[in-house]
C-alpha positions in Angstrom: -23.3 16.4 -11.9 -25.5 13.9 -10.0 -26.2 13.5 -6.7 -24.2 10.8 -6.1 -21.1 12.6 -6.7 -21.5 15.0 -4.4 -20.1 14.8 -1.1 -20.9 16.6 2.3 -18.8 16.0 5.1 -20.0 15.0 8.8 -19.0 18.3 10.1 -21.8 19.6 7.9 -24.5 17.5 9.1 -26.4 20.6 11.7 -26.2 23.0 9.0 -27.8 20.9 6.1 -31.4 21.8 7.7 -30.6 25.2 8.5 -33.0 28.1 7.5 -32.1 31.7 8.0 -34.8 34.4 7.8 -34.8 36.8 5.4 -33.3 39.4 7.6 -30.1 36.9 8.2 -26.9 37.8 6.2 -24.7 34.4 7.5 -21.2 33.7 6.0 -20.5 30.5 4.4 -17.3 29.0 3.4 -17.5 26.1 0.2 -14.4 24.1 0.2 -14.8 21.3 -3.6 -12.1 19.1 -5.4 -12.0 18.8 -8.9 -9.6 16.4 -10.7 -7.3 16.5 -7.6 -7.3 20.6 -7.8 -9.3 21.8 -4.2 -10.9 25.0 -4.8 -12.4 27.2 -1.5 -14.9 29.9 -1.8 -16.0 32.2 1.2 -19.2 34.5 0.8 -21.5 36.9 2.7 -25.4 35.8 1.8 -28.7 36.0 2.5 -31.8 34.5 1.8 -34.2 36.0 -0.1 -37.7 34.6 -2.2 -36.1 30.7 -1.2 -32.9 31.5 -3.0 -29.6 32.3 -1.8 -28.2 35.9 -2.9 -24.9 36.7 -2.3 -23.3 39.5 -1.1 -19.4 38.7 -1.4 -18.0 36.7 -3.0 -13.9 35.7 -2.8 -12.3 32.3 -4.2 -8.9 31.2 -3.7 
């Protein structure tokens, strides 16, 4: 995939800079289309040695 595919809404704009702490478990939700299916994941995650680790994990 290159980065010109990719997509990020407006609404995401204040969170694309956003840093937690390594004491931080945040929830994130991850909503993609691929050939016209959409596909949403919510997760539980922290940050942890600059990479994101995740605690839960659900897809529908």
């Amino acid at each position: 995939m290159t980065a010109a595919s990719v997509k990020i809404g407006d609404e995401a704009k204040e969170y694309i800079e956003y840093r937690p702490s390594e004491t931080s478990v945040f929830k994130m939700k991850i909503t993609g289309e691929s050939m016209g299916m959409k596909r949403e994941v919510n997760c539980k995650c922290y940050v942890k040695d600059k990479k994101v680790r995740y605690l839960e994990w659900r897809e529908d």
